[in-house]
Kinemage of the C-alpha trace (Angstrom):
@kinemage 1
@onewidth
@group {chain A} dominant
@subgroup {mainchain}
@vectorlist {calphas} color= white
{ca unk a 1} P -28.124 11.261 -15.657
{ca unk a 2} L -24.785 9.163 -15.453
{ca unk a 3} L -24.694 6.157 -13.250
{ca unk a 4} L -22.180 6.171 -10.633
{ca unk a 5} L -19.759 4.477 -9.387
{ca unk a 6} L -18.988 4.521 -5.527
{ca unk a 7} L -15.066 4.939 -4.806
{ca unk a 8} L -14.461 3.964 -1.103
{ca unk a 9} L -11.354 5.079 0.120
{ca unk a 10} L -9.257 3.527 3.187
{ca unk a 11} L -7.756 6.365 4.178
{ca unk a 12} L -8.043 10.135 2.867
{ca unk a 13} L -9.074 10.998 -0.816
{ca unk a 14} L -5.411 13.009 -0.912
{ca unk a 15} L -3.660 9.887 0.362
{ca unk a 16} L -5.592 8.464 -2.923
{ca unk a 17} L -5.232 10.861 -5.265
{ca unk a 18} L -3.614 8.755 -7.860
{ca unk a 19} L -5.933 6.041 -7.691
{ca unk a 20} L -9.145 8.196 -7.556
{ca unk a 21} L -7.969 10.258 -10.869
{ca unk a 22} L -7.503 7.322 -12.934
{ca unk a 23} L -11.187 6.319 -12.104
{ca unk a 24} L -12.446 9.269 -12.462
{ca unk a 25} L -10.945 9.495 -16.161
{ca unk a 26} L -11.884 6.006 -16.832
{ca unk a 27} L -15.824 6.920 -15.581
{ca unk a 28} L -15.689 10.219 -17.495
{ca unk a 29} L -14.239 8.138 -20.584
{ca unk a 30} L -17.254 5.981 -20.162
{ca unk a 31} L -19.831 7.793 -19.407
{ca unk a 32} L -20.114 7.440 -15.663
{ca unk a 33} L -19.803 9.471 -12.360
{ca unk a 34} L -17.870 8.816 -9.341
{ca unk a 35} L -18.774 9.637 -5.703
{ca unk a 36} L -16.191 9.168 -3.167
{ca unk a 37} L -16.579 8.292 0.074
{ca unk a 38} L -13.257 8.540 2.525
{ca unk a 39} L -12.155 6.448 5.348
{ca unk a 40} L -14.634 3.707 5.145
{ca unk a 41} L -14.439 1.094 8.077
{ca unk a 42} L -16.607 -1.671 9.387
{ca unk a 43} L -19.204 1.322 10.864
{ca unk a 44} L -19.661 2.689 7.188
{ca unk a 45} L -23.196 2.646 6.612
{ca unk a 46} L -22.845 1.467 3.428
{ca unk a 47} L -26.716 0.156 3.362
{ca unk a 48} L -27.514 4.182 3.154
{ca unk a 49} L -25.002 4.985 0.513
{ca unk a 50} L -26.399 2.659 -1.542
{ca unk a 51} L -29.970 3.553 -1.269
{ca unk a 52} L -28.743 7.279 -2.274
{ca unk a 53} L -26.258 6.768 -4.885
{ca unk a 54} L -27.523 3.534 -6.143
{ca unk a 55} L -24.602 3.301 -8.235
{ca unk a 56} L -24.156 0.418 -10.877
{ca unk a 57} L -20.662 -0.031 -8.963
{ca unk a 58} L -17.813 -0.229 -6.384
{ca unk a 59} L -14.753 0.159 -6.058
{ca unk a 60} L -13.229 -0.408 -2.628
{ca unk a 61} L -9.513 0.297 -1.088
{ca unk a 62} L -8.727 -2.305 1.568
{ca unk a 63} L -7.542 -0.681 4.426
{ca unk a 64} L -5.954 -1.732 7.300
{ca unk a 65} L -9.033 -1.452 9.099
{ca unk a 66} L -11.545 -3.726 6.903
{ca unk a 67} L -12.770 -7.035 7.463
{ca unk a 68} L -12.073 -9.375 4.950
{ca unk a 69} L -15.532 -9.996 4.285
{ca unk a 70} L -16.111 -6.309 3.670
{ca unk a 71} L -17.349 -7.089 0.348
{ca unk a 72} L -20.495 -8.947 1.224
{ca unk a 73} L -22.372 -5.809 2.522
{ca unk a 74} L -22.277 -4.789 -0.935
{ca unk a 75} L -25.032 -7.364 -1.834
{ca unk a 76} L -25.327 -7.805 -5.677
{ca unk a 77} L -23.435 -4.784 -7.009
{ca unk a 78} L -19.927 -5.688 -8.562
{ca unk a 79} L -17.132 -4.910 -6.665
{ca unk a 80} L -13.282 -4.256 -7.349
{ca unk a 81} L -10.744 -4.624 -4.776
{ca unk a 82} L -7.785 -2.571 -4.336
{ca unk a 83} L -5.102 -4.316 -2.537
{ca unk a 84} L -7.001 -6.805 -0.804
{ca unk a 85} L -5.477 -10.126 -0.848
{ca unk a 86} L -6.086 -11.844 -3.645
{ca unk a 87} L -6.004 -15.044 -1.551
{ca unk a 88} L -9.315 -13.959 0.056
{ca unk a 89} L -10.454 -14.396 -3.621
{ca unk a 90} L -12.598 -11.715 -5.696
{ca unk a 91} L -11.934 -9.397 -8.301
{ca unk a 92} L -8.745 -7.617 -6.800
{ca unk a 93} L -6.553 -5.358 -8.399
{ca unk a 94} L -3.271 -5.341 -6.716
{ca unk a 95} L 0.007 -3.465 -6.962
{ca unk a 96} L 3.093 -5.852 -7.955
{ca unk a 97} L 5.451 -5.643 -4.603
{ca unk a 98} L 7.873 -7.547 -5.597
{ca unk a 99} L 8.518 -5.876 -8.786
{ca unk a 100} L 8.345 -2.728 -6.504
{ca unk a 101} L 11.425 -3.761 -4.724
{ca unk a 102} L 12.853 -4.934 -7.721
{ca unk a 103} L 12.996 -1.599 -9.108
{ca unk a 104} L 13.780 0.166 -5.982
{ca unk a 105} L 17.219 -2.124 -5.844
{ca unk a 106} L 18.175 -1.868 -9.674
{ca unk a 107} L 17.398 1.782 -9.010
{ca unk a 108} L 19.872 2.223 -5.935
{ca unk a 109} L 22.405 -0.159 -7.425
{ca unk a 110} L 22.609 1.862 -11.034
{ca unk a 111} L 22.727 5.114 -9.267
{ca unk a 112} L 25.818 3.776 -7.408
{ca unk a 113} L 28.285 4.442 -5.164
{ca unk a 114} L 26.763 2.465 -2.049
{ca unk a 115} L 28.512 0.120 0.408
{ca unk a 116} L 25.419 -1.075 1.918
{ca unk a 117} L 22.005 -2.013 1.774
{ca unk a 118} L 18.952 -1.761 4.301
{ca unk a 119} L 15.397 -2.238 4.420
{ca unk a 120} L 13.337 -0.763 6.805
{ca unk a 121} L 9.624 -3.082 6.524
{ca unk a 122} L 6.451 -2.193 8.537
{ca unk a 123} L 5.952 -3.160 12.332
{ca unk a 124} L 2.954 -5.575 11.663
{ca unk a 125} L 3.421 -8.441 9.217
{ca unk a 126} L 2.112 -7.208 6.065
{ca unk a 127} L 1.746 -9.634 2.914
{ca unk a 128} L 2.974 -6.273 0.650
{ca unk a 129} L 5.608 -5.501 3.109
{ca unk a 130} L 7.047 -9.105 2.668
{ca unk a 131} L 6.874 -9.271 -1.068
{ca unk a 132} L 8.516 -5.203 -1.235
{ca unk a 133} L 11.222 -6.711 1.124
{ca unk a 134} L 12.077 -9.817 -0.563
{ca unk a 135} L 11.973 -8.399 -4.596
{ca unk a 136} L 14.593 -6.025 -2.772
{ca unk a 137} L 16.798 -8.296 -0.857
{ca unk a 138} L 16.845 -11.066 -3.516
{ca unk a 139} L 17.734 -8.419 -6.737
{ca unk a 140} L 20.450 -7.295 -4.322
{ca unk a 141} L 21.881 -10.702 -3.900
{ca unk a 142} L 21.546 -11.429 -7.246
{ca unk a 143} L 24.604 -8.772 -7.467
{ca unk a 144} L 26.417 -9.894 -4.470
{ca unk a 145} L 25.021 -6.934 -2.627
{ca unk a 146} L 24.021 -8.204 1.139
{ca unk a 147} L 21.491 -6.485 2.925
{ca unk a 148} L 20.752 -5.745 5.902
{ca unk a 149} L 16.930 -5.864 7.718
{ca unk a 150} L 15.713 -3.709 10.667
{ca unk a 151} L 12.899 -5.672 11.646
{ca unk a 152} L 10.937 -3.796 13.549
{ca unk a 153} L 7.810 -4.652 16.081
{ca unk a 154} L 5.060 -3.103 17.894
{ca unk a 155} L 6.021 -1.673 20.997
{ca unk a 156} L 6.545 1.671 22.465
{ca unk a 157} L 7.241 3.924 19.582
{ca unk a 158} L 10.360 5.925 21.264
{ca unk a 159} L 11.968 2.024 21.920
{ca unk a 160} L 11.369 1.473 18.372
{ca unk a 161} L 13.033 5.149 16.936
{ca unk a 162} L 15.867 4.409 19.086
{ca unk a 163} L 16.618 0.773 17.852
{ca unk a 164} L 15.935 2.298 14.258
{ca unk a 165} L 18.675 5.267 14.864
{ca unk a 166} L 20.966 2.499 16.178
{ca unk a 167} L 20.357 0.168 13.303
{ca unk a 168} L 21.045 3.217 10.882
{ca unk a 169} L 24.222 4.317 12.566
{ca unk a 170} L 25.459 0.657 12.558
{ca unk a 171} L 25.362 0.155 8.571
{ca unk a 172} L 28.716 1.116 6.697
{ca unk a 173} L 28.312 4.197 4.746
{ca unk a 174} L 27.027 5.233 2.005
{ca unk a 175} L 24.317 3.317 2.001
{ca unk a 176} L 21.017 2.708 0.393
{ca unk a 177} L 17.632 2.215 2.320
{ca unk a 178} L 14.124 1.048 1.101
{ca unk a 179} L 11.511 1.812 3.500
{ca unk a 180} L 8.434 -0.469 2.951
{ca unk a 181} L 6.141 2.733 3.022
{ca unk a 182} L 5.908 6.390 2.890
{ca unk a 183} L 5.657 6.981 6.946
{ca unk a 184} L 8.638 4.980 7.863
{ca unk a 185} L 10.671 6.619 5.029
{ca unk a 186} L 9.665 9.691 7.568
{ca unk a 187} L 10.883 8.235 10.214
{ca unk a 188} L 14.198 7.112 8.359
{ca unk a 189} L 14.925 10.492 6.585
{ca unk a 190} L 13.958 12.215 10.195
């Protein structure tokens, strides 16, 4: 029987699709299993999953919704962070947000044809929202290019859509827009 390896999820397995294949070729590559568990939070009992699976392993997506000391319920297994960050300390494995925004600008700027610039970042300070937001302003400056920043807040959502459809209608056109994450692109595009 393979040993496992316990994938916890913070959100759905879809929303983690690309993540969860490349483990699950890596494991299969290696001889191992992988059991997923979605939506893991601070009521998780991860005590029982462990007894069960009593895998040799974890790997753990930090959420919104963890603690940062998430990790010590694991006990003695090895864990590897997704995302958490890497401040906290730990193994962590963490996407490169700057070099995210980077991209995203050299992207925007080669396809050209834009007067202006915007970045729409996430309503609660975010240490990947910051570092998304300034690989984009600062490779846009490096060209010249201003940009502008809706800085949004939490508040009543319909207060928040309206500033936003201001905001939009107030930068010259065409223009390009980097939304920190795939539901405020939504609300951008909508």
């Amino acid at each position: 029987m393979a040993s496992t390896i316990l994938f916890f999820t913070a959100g759905t397995l879809s929303a983690s699709q690309v993540r969860y294949s490349g483990v699950r070729r890596f494991a299969r590559e290696h001889g191992l299993s992988v059991q997923s568990v979605e939506c893991v939070g601070p009521d998780t009992p991860v005590d029982e999953m462990i007894r069960f699976w009593r895998p040799q392993g974890v790997i753990l997506e930090y959420g919104e919704n963890l603690p940062r000391d998430m990790v010590k319920r694991f006990k003695a297994l090895p864990v590897v962070c997704l995302d958490r960050d890497p401040a906290w300390g730990g193994v962590c494995v963490c996407q490169d947000s700057y070099e995210a925004g980077r991209l995203i600008a050299h992207e925007l700027l080669r396809s050209g044809g834009r007067q202006s610039f915007g970045y729409v970042g996430f309503t609660e300070r975010k240490r990947w929202d910051e570092e998304r937001r300034q690989g984009f302003v600062e490779t846009l400056a490096s060209y010249g290019m201003p940009c502008s920043v809706f800085k949004a807040s939490n508040g009543q959502r319909r207060t928040l859509f309206r500033r936003l459809g201001a905001w939009l209608s107030d930068l010259p056109h065409p223009c390009g827009i980097m939304a920190s994450a795939d539901g405020i692109a939504e609300k951008v595009v909508g």
